[in-house]
N, CA and C atoms as an extended XYZ file, in Angstrom:
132
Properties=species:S:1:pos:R:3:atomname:S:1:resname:S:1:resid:I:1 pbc="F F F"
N         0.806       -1.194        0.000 N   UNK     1
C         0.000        0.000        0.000 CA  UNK     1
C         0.852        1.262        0.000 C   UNK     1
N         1.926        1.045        0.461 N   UNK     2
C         2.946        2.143        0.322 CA  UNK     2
C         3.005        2.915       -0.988 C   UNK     2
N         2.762        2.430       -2.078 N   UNK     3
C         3.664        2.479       -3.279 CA  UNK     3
C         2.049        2.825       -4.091 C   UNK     3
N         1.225        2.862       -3.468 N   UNK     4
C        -0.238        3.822       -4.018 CA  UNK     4
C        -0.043        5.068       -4.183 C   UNK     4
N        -0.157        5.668       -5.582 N   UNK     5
C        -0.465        7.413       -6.117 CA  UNK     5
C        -2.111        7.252       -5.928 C   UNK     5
N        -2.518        7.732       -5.722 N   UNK     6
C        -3.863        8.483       -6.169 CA  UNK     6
C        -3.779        8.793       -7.806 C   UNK     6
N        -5.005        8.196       -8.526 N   UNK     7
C        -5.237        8.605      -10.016 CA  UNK     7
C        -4.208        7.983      -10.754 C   UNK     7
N        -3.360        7.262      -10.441 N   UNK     8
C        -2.195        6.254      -11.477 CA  UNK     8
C        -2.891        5.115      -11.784 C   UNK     8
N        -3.692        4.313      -11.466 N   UNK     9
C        -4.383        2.958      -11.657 CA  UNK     9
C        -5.014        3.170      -13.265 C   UNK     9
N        -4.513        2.027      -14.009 N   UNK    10
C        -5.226        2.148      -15.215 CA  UNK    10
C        -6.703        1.651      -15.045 C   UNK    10
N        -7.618        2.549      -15.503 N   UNK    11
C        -9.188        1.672      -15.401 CA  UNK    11
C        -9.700        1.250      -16.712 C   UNK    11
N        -8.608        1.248      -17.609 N   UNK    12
C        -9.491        0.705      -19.252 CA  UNK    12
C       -10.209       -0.260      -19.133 C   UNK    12
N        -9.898       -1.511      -18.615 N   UNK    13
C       -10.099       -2.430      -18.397 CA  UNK    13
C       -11.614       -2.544      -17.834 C   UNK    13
N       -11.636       -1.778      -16.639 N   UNK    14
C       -13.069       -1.377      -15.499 CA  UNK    14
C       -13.715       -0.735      -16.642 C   UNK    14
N       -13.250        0.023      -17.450 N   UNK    15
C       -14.419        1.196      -18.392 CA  UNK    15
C       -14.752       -0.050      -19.250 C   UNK    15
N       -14.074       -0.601      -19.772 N   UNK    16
C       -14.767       -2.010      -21.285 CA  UNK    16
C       -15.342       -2.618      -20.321 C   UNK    16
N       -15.471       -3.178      -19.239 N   UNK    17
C       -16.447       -3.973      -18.558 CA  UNK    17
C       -18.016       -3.265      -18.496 C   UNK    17
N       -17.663       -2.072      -17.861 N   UNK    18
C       -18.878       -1.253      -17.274 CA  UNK    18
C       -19.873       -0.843      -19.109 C   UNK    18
N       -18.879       -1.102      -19.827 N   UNK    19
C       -19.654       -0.575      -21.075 CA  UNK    19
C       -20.200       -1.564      -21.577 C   UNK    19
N       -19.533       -2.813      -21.487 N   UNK    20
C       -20.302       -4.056      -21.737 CA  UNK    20
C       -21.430       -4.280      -20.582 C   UNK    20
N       -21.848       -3.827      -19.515 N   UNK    21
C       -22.910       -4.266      -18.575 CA  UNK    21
C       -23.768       -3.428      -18.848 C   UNK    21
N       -23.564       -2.169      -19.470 N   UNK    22
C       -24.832       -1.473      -20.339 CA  UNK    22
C       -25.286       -2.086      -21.427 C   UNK    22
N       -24.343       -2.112      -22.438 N   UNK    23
C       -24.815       -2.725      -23.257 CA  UNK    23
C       -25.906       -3.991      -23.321 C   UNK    23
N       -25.193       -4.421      -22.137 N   UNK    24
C       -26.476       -5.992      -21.953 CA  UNK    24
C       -27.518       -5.771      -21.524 C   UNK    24
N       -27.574       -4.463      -20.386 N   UNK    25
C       -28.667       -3.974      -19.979 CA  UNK    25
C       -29.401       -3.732      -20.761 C   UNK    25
N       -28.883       -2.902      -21.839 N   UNK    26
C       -30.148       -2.011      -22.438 CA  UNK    26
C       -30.618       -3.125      -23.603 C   UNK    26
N       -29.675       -4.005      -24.531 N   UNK    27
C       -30.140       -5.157      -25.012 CA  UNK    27
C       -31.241       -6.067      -24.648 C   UNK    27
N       -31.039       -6.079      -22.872 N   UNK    28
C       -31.976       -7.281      -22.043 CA  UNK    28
C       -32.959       -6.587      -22.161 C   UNK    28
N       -33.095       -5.225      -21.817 N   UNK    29
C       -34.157       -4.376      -21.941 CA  UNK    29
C       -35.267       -4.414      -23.029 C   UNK    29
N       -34.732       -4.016      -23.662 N   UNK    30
C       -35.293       -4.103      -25.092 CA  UNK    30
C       -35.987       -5.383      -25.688 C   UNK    30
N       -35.187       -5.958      -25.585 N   UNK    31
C       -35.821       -7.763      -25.752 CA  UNK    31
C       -36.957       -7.977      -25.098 C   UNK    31
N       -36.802       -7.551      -23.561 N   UNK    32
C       -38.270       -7.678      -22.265 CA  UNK    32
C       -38.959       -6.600      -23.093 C   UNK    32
N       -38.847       -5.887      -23.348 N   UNK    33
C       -40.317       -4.764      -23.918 CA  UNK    33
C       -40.945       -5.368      -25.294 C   UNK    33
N       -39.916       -5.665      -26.006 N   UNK    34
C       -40.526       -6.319      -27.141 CA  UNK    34
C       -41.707       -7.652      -27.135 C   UNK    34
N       -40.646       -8.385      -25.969 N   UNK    35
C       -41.748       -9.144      -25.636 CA  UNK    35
C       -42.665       -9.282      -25.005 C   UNK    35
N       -42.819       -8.270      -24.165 N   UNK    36
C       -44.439       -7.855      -23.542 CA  UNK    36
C       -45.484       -7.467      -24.504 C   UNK    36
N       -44.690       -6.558      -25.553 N   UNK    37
C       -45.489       -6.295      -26.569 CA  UNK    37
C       -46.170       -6.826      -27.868 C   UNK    37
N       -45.394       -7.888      -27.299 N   UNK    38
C       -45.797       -9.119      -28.496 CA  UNK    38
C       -46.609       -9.828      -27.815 C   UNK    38
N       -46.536      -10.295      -26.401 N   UNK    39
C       -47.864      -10.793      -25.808 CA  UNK    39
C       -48.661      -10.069      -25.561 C   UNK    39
N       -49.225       -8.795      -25.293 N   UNK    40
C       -50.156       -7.940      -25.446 CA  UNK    40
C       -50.785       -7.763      -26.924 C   UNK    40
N       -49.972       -8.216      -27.818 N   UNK    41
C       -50.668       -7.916      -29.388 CA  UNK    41
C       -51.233       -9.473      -29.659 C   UNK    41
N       -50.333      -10.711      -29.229 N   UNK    42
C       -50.828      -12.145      -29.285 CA  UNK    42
C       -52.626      -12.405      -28.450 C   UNK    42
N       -52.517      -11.635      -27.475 N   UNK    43
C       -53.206      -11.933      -26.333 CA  UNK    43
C       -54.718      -10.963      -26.785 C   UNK    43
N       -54.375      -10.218      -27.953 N   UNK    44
C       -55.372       -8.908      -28.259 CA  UNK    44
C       -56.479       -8.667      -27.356 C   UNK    44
């Protein structure tokens, strides 16, 4: 712990993760709305 700067840690790594857990989010998302809306139009 000695040998810690503040703000030196690379986070590329943390940022491509966090951008991939949106991405799935809003994918999963989308998929669930579509398919509500397809059983609401099946279900007329």
């Amino acid at each position: 712990m000695a040998d810690y700067r503040m703000g030196s840690m690379d986070i590329r790594a943390h940022e491509r993760t966090f951008a991939g857990f949106l991405r799935f989010v809003t994918v999963g998302a989308v998929v669930i709305v579509a398919f509500l809306v397809f059983l609401a139009l099946a279900n007329g």
